[in-house]
N, C-alpha and C positions, 0 to 999 in steps of 0.2 A: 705521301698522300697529296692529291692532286691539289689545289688551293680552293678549287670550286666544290669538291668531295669534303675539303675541312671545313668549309666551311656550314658543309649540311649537318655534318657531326654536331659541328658546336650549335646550330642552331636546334637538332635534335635534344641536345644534354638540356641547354635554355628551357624546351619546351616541357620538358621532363619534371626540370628543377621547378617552374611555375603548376606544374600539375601536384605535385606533391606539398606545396605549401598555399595551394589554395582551395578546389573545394573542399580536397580529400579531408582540409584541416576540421572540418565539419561535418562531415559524413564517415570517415574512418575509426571504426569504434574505441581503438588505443586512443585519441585524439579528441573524444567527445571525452570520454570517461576522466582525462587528464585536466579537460577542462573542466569536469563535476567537482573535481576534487579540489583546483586551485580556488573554484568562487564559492564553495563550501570551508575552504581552511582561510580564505580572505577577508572574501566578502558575507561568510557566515546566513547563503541564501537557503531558506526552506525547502524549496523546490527543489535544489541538488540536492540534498537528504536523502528526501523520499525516491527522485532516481536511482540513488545508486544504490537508495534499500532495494526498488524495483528490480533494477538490475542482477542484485543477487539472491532476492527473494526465491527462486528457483533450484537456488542452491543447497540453502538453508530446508529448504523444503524436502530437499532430497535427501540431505543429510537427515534430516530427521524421521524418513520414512525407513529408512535404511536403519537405524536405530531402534526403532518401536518393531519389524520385523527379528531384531537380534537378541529382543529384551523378552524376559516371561509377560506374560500380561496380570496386571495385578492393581487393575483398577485405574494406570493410566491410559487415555484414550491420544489418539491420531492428534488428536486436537490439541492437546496439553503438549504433545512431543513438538508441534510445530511451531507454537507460541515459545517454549522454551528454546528456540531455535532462533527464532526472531529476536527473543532477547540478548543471543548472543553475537547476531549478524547484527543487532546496536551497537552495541560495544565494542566490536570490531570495528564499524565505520570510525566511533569516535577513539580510536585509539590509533591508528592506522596513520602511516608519516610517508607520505606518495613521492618523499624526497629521498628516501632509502630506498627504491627500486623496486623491492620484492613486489610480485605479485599480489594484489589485494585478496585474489580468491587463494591462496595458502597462505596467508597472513587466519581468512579469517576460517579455514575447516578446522584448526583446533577450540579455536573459541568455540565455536557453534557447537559441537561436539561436548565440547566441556559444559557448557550451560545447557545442554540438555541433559547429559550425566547430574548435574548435580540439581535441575528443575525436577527430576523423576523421583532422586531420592528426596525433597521434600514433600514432592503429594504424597507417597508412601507412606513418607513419617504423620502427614496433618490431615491430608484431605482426598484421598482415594477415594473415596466414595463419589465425590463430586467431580462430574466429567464434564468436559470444553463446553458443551453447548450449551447444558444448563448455565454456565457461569455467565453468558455471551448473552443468554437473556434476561438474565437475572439483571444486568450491569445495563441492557437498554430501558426495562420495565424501571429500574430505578430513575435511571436519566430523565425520561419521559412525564415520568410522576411526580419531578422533585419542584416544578413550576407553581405558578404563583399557588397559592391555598386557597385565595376566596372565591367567589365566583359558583356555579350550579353546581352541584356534584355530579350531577349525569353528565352537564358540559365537559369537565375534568377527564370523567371518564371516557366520554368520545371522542375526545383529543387526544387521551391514550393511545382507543383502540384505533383511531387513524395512523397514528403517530408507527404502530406496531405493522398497522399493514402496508405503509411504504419504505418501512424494513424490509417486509418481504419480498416487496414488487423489485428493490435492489438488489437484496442478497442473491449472488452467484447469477443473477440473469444476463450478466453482460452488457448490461443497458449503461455500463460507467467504465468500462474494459478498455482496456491500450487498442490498438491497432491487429497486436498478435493475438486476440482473443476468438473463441469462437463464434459464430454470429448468432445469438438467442433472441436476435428482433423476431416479433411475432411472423407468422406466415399468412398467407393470403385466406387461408381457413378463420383468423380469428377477429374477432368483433372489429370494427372501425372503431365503433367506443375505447376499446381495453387501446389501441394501435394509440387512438391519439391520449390518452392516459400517459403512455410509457412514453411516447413525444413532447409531452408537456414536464415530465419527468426530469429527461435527459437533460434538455434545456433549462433547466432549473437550477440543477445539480452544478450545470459550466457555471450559473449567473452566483453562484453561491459565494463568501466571501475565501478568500486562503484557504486557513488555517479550517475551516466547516468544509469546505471540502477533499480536505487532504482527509480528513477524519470520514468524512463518508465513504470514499472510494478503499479507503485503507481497513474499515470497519467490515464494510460487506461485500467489496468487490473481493478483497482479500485477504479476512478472515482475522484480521487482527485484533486484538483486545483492548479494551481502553486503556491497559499499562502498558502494553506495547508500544500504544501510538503515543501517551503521554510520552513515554523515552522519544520516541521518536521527530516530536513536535517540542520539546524542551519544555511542557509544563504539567502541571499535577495532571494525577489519575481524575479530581475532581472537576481540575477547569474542562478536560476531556468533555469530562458527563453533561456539562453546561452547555457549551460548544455543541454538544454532538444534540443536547434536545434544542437549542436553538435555529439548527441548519432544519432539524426534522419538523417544527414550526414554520421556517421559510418556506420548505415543501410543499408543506401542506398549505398554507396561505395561496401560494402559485398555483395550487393546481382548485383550490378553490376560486381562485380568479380566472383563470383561464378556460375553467371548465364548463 
């Protein structure tokens, strides 16, 4: 090879070798996902949790649909198959050694599987009758309710039913959704009022602290249960319920101010 031709080569490989160890190292997903797991098993950061529950949330979801389609129905709902699903894609993150190679998504389709195998036959054995959603309001109306005691009773009660209607304005709308969600901003059809509502919302929900918003987005953007997310956040099902009527106060506070 010519000396002028060798020397294109190696500045080729050069060029190659600085392409692969710079942006790729943040934008190539083997390479983010490696990095979730080192400042998750390190530096024991929050935020890599719930990513790389995000990440596999999809999975877990499948697996369980896939499941409640193969099972008789006998009182368990969609709902219960996927929470017991999550509970297993926990326990998988937390078990999971990213220094042993294997793949984290076959690391964790037995768990997930098994903890839903084994969540179905407790509803069966205890609580069949009672399905996801009931449970999912039952566990906000408590949250909501469990604030200070004094004060007006009607007060009490309107802070409730506030409290309950920007549940709703969140739940499944999209308005707290990733990137890859679908877009359920309002359309050019609906009120300016409700537009700037769901604007004063959104902005609300960013300014909110950690641990109140992981709980809200993970609550109603994503369906998860206050025991799910207490695994998931490392603290009781109760501090959950606290946490989560505290952020649904800040809500409401913001959008009583800004409104």
């Amino acid at each position: 090879m010519e000396p002028r031709a060798a020397g294109r080569a190696g500045q080729f490989q050069m060029n190659r070798a600085a392409a692969t160890t710079g942006l790729d190292i943040v934008v190539e997903p083997a390479r983010v996902e490696a990095s979730l797991w080192r400042r998750l098993r390190f530096e024991s950061e929050l935020l890599c949790r719930e990513q790389l529950f995000n990440r596999y949330r999809d999975l877990a979801r499948a697996i369980a649909r896939r499941q409640a389609r193969s099972r008789p129905d006998r009182g368990v709902e969609i709902g219960d198959f996927e929470q017991f699903a999550y509970e297993g894609l926990l326990q998988a993150i937390d078990r999971y050694d990213p220094l042993r190679g294997a793949p984290f998504a076959a690391f964790a389709r037995r768990r997930i599987a098994g903890s839903i195998a084994d969540g179905a036959a407790r509803m069966n054995e205890i609580d069949a009758q009672y399905g996801y959603r009931r449970r999912v309001e039952q566990e906000r109306v408590r949250s909501l309710g469990a604030g200070e005691s004094d004060g007006n009773a009607l007060d009490q009660l309107s802070a409730m039913a506030a409290g309950l209607a920007i549940g709703l304005m969140l739940e499944g709308t999209g308005l707290i959704g990733g990137a890859d969600r679908t877009d359920h901003r309002p359309n050019a059809y609906d009120s300016l009022a409700w537009r700037e509502l769901q604007s004063i919302l959104v902005r609300a929900v960013g300014d909110l602290p950690e641990r109140e918003a992981v709980i809200i987005r993970q609550h109603y953007e994503n369906g998860l249960s206050f025991t799910r997310i207490a695994q998931l956040i490392g603290v009781t099902k109760g501090r959950v319920s606290q946490l989560h009527r505290a952020a649904v106060e800040r809500l409401r506070a913001r959008i009583a101010a800004d409104g």
